[in-house]
DSSP file (Angstrom, degrees, kcal/mol; ACC not computed):
  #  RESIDUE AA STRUCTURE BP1 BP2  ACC     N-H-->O    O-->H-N    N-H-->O    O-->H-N    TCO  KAPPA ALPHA  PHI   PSI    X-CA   Y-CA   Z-CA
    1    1 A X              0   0    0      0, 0.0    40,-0.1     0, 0.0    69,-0.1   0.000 360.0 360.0 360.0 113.6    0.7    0.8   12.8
    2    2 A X        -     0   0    0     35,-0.2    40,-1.0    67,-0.1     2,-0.3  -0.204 360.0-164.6 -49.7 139.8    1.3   -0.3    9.0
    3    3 A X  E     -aB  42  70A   0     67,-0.9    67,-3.7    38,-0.2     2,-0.8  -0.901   4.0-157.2-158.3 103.9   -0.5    2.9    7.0
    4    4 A X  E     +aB  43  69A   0     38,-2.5    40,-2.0    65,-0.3    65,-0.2  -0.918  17.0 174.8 -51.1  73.2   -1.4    2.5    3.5
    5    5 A X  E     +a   44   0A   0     63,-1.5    63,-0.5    -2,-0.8     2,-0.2  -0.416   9.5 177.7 -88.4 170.6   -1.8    5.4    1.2
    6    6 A X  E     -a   45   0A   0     38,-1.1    40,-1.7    61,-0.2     2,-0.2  -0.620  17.5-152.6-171.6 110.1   -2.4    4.3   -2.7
    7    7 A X  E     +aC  46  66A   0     59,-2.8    59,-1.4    -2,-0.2    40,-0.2  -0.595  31.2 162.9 -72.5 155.0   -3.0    7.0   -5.4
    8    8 A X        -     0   0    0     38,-1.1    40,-0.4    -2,-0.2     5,-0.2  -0.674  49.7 -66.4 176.2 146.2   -5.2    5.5   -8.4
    9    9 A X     >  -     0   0    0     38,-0.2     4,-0.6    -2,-0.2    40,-0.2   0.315  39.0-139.2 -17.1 129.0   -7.2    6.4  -11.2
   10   10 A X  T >4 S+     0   0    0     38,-7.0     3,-3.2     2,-0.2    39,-0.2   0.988 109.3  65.2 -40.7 -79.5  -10.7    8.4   -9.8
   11   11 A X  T 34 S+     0   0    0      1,-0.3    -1,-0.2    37,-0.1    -2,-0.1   0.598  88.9  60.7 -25.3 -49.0  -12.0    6.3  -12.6
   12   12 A X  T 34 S+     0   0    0     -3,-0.2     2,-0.5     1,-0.1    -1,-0.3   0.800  84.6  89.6  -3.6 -73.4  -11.2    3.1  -10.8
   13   13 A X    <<  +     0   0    0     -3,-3.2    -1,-0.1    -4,-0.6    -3,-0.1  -0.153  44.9 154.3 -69.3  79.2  -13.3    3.8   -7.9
   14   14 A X        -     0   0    0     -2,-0.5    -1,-0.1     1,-0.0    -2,-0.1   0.266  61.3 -99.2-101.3  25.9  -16.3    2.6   -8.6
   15   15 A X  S    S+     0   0    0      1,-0.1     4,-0.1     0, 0.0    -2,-0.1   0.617 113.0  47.8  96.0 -25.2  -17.8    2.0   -5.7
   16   16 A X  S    S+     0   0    0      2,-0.1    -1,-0.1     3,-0.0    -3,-0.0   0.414  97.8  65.5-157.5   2.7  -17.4   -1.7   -5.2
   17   17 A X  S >  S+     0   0    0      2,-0.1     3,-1.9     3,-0.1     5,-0.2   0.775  92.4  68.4 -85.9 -42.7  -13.5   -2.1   -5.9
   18   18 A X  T 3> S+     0   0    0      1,-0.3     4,-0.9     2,-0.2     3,-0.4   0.661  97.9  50.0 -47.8 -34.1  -12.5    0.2   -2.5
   19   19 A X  H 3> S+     0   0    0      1,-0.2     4,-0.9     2,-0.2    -1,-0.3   0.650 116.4  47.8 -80.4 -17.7  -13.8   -2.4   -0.1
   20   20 A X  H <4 S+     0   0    0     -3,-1.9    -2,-0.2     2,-0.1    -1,-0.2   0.465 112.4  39.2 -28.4 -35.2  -11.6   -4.9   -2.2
   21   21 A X  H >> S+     0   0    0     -3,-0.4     4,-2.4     3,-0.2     3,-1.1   0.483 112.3  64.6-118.5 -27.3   -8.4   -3.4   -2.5
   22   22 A X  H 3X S+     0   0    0     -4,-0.9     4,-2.7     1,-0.3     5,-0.2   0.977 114.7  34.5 -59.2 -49.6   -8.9   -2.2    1.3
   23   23 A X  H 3< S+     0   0    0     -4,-0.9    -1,-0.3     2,-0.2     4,-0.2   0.277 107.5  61.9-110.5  50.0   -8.9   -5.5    2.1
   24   24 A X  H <> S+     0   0    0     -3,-1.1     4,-0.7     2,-0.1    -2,-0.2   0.766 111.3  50.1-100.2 -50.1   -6.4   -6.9   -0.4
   25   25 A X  H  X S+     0   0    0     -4,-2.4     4,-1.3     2,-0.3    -2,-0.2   0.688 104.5  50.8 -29.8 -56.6   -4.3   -4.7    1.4
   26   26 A X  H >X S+     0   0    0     -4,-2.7     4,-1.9     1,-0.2     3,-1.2   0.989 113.4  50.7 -61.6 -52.9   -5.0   -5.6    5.0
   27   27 A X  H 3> S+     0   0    0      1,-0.3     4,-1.4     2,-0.2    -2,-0.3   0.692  98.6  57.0 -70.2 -20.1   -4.4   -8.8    4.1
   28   28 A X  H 3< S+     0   0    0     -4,-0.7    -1,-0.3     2,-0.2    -2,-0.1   0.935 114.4  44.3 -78.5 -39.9   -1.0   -8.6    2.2
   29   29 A X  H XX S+     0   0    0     -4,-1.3     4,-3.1    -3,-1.2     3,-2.8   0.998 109.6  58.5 -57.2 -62.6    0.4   -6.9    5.7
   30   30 A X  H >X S+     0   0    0     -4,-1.9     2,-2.2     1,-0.3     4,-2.1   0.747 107.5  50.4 -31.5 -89.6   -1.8  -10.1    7.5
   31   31 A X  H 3< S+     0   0    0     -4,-1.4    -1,-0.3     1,-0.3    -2,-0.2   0.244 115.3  38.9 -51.3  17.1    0.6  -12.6    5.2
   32   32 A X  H <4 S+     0   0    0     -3,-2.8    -1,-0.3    -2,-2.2    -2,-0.2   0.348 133.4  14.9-119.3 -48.2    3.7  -11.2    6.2
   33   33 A X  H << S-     0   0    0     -4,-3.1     4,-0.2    -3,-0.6    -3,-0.2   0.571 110.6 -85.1-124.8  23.2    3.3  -10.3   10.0
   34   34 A X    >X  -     0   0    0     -4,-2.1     3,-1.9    -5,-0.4     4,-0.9   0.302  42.2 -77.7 109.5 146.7    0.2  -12.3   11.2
   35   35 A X  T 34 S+     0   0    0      1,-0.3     4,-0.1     2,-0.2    -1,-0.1   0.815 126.4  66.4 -41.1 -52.7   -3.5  -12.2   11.5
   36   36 A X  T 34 S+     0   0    0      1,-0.2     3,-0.5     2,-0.2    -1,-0.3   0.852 103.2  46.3 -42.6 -35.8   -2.3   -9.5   14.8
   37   37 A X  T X4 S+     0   0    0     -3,-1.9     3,-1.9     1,-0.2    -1,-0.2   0.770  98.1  69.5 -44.1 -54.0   -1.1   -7.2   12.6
   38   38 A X  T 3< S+     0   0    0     -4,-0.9    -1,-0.2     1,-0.3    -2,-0.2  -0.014  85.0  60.3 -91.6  23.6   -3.5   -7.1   10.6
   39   39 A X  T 3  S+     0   0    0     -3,-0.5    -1,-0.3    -4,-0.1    -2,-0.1   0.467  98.6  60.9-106.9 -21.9   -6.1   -5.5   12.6
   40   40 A X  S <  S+     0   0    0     -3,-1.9     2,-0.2    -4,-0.1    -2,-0.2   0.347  77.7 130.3 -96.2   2.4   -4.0   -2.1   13.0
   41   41 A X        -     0   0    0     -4,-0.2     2,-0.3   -40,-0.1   -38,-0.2  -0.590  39.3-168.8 -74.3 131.8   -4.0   -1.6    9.0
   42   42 A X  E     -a    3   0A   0    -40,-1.0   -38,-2.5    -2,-0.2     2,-0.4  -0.884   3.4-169.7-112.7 133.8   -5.0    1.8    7.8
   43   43 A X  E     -a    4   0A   0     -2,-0.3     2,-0.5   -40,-0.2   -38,-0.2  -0.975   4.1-176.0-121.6 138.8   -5.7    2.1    3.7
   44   44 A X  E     -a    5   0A   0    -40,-2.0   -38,-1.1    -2,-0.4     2,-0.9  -0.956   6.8-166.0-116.3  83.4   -6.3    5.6    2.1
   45   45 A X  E     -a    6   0A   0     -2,-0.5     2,-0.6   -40,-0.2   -38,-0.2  -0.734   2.2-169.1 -91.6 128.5   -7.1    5.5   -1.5
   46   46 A X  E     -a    7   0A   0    -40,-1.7   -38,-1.1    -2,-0.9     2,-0.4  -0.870  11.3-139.9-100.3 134.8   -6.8    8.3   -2.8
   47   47 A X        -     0   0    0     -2,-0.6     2,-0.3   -40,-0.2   -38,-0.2  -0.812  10.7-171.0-104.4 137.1   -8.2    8.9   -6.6
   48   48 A X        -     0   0    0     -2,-0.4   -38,-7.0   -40,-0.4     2,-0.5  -0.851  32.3-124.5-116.5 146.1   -6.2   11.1   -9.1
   49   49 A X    >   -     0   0    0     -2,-0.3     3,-0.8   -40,-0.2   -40,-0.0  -0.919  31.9-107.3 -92.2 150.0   -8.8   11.6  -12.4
   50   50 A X  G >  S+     0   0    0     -2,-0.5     3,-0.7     1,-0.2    10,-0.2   0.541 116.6  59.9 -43.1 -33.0   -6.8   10.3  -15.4
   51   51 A X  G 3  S+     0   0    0      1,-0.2     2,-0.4     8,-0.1    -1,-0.2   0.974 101.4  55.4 -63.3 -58.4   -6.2   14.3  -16.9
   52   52 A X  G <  S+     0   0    0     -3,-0.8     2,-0.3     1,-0.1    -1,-0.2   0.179  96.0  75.4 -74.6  21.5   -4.4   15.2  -13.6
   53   53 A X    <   +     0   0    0     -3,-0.7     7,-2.4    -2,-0.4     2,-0.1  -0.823  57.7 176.9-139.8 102.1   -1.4   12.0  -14.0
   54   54 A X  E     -E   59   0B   0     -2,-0.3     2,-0.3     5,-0.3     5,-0.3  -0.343  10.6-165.0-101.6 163.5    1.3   12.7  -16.5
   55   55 A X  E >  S+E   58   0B   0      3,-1.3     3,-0.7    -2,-0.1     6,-0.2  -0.789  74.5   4.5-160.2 140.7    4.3   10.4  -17.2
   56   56 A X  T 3  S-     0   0    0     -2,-0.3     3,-0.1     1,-0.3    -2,-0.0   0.572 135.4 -57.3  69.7  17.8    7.4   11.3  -19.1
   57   57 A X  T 3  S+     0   0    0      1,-0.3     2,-0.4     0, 0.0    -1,-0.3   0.589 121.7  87.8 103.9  -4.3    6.0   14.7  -19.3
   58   58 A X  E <  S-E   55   0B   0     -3,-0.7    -3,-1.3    -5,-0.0    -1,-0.3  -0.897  89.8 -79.6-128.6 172.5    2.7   13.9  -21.0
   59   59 A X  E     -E   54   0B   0     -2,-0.4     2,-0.8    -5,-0.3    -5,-0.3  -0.532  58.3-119.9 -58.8 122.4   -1.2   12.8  -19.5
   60   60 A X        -     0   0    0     -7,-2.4    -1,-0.1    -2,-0.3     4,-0.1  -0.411  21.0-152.4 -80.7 118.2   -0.7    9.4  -18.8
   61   61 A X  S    S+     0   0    0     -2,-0.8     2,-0.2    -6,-0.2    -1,-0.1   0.936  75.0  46.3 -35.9 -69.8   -3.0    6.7  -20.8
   62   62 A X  S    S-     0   0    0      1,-0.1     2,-0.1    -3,-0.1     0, 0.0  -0.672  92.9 -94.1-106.5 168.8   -2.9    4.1  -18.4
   63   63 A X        -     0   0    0     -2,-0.2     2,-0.4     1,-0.0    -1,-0.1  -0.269  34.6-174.7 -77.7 127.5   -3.3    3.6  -14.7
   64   64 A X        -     0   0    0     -2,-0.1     2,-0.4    -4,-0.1    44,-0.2  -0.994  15.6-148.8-121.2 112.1    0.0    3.7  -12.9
   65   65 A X  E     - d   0 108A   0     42,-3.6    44,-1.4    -2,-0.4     2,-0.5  -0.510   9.4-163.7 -92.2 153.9   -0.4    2.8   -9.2
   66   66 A X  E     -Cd   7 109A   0    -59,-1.4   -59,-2.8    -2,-0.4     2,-0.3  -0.953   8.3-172.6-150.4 138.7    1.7    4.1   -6.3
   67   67 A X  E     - d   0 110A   0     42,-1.4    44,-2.5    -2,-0.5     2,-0.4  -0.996   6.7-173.7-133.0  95.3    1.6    2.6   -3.4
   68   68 A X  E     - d   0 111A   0    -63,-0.5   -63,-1.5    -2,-0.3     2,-0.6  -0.883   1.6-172.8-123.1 148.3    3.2    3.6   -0.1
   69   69 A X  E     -Bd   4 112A   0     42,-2.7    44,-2.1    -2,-0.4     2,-0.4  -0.908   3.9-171.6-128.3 126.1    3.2    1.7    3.0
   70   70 A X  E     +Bd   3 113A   0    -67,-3.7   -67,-0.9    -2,-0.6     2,-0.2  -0.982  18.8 147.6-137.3 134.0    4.6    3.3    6.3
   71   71 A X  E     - d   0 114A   0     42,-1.8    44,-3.2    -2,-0.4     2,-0.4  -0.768  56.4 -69.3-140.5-170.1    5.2    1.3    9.5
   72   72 A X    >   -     0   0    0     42,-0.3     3,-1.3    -2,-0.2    44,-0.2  -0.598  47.7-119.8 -75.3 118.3    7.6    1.6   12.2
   73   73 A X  G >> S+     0   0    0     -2,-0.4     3,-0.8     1,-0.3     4,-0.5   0.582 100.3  59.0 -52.2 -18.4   11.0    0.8   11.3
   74   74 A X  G >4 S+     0   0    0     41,-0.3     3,-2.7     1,-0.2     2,-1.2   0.927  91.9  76.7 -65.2 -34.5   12.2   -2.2   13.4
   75   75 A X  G <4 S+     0   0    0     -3,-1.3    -1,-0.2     1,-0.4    -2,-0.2   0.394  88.3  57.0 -71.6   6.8    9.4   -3.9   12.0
   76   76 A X  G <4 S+     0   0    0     -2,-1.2     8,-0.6    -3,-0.8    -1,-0.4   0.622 104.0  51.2-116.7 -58.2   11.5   -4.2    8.9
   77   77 A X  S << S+     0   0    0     -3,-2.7     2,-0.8    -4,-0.5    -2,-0.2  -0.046  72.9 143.1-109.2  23.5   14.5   -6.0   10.6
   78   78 A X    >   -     0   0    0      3,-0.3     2,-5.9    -4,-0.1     3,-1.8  -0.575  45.0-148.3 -58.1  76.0   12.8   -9.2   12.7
   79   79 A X  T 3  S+     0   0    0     -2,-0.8     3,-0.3     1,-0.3    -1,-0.1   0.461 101.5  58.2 -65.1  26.1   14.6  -12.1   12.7
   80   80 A X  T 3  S+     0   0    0     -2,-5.9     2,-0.7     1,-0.2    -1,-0.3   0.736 110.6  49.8-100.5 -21.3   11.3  -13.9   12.8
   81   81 A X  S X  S-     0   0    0     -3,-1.8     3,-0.8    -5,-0.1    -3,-0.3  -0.627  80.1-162.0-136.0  63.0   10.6  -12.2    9.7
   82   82 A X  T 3  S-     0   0    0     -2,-0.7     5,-0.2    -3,-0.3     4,-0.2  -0.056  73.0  -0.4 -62.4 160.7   13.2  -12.3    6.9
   83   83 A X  T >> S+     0   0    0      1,-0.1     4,-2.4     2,-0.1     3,-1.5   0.874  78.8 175.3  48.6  41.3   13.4  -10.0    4.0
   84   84 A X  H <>  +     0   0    0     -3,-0.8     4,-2.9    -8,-0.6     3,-0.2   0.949  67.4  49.1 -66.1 -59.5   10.3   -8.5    5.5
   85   85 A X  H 34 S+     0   0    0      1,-0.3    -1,-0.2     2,-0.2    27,-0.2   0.163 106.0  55.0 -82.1  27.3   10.2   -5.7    2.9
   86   86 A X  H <> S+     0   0    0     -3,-1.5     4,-2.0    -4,-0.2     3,-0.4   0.588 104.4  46.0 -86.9 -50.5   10.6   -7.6    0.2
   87   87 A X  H  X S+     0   0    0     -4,-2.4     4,-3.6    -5,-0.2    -2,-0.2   0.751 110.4  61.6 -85.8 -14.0    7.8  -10.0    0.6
   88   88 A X  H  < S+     0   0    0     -4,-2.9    -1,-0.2     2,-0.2    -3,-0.2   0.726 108.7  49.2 -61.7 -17.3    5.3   -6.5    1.6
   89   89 A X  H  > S+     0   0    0     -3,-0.4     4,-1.3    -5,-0.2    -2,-0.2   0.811 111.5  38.7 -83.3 -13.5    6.2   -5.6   -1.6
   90   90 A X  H  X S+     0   0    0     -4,-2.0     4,-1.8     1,-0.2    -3,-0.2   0.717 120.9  47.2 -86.7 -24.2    5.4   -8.7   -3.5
   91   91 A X  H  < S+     0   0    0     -4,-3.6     4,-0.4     3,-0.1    -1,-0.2   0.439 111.9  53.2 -93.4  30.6    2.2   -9.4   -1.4
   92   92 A X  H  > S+     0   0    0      2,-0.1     4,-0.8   -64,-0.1    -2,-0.2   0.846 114.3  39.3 -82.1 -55.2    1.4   -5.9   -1.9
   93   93 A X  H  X S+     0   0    0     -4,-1.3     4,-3.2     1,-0.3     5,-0.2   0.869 117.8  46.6 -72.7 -43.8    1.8   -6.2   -5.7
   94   94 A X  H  X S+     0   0    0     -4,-1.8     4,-1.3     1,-0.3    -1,-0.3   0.949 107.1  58.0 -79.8 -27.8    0.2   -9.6   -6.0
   95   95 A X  H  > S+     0   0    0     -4,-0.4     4,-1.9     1,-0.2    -1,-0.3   0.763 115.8  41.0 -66.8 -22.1   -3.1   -8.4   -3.6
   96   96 A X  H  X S+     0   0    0     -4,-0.8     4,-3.2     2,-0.2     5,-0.4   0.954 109.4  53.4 -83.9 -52.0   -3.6   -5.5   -6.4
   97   97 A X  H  X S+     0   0    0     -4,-3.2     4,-4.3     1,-0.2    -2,-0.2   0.929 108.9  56.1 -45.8 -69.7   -3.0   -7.7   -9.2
   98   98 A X  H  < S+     0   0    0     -4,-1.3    -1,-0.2     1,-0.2    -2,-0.2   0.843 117.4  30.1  10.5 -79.7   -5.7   -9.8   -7.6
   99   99 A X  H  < S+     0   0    0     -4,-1.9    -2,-0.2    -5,-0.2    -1,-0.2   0.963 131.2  32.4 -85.5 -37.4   -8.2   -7.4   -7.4
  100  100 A X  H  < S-     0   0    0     -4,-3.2    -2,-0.2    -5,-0.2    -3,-0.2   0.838 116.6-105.2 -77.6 -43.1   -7.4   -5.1  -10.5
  101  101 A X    ><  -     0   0    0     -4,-4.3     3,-0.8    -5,-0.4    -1,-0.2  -0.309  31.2 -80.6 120.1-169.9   -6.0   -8.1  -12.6
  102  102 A X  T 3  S+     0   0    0      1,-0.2     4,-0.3    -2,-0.2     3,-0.1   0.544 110.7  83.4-104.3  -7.1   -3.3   -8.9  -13.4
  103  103 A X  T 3  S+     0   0    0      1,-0.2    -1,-0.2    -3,-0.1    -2,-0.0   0.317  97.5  55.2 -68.9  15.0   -2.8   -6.3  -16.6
  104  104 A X  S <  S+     0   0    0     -3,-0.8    -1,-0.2    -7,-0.1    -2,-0.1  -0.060  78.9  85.6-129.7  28.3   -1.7   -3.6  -13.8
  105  105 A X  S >  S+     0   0    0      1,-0.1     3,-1.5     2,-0.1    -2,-0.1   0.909  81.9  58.9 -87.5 -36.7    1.0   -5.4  -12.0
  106  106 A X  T 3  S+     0   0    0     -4,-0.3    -1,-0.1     1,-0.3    -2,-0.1   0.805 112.8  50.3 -64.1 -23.7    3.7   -4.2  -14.5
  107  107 A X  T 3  S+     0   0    0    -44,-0.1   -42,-3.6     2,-0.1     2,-0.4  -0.225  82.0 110.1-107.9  44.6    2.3   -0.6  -13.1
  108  108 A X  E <   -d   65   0A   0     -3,-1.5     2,-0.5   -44,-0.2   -42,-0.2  -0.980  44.1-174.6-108.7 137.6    2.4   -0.9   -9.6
  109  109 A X  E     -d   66   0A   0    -44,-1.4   -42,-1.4    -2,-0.4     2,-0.5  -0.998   3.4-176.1-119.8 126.7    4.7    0.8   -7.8
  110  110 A X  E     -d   67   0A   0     -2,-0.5     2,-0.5   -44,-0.2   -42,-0.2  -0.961   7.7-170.2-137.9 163.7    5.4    0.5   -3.8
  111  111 A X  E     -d   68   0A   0    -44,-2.5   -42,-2.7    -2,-0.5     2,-0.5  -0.954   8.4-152.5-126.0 122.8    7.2    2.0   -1.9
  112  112 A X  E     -d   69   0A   0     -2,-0.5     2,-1.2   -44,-0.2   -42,-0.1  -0.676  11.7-168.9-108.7 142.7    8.0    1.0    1.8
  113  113 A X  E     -d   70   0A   0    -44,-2.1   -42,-1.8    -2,-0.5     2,-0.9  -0.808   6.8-158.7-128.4 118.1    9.0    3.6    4.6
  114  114 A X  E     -d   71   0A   0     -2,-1.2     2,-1.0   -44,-0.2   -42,-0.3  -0.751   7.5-157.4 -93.2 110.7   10.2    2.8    7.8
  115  115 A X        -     0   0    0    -44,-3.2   -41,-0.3    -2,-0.9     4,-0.2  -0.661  21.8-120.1-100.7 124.3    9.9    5.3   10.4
  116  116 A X    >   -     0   0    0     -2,-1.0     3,-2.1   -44,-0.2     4,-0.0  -0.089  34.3 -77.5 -83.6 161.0   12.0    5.1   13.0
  117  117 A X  T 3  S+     0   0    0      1,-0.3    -1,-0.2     2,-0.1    -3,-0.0   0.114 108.3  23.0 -49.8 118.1   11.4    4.8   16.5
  118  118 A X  T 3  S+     0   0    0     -3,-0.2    -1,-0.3     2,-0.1    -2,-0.1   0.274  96.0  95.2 117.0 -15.3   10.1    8.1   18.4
  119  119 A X    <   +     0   0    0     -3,-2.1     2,-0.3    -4,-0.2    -2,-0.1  -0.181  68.0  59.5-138.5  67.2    9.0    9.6   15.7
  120  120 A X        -     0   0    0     -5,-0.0     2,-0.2    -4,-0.0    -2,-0.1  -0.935  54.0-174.9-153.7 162.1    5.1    8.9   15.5
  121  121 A X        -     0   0    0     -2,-0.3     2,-0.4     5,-0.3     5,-0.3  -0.924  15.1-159.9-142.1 166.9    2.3    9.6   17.9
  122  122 A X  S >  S+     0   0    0     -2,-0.2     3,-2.2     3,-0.1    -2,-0.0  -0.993  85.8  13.1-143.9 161.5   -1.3    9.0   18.4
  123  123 A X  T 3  S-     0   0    0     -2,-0.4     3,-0.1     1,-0.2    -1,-0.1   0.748 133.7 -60.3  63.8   8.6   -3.5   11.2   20.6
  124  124 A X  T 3  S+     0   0    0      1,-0.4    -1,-0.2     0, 0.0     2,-0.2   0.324 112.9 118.9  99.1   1.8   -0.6   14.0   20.9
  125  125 A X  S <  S-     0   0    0     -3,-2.2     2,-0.6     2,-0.0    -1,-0.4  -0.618  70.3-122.7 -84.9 172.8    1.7   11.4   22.4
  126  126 A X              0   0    0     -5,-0.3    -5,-0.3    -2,-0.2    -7,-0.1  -0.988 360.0 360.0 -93.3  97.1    5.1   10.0   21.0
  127  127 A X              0   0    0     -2,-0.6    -6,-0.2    -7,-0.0    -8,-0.1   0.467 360.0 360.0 -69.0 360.0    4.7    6.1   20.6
């Protein structure tokens, strides 16, 4: 099941972007592996406040997102589906861009993680 964590500014969160970028999200998984898919996406934003996110060693000025996306690893390799983790990360990027505009793209980071078969569960089982 495609999993979506995504650190970003506390400030951000106002209330009326999180149901946006939740489903900017589903949907970027939707356009890569189908409207089926795209009912098992789970999104986690998580909010860092702007004191607590340094780069290069100092408190960073502007919002830098990071973005991590974990699904199963075959799901990566379909021949129905080339270059699968390429185009989740460019409709990852452009669904953010989208909602955030389009002065945060250059600070998007994602990162995709394949986990390989046997080692997930749900309910205390191994799917």
């Amino acid at each position: 099941m495609p999993h979506f964590i995504m650190h970003i500014r506390e400030e951000t969160l106002d209330g009326a972007v999180e149901p946006k970028l939740i489903s900017a999200l589903t949907d970027a998984v939707g356009a890569v592996y189908g409207e089926e898919l795209r009912r098992l996406v789970k999104v986690d934003l998580i909010g860092i406040p702007q004191h607590r996110r340094g780069v290069g060693g100092v408190p960073a000025e502007t919002d830098a997102l990071l973005v991590t996306l974990s699904m199963r690893e075959a799901a990566f390799h379909l021949p129905e589906i080339p270059d699968a983790p390429a185009r989740l990360v460019a409709t990852t990027t452009d669904a953010l861009a989208g909602v955030l505009g389009e002065g945060i793209r250059k600070q998007i980071i994602v990162t995709i993680v394949g986990v390989p078969d046997g080692r997930t569960g749900v309910g205390g089982t191994v799917a």
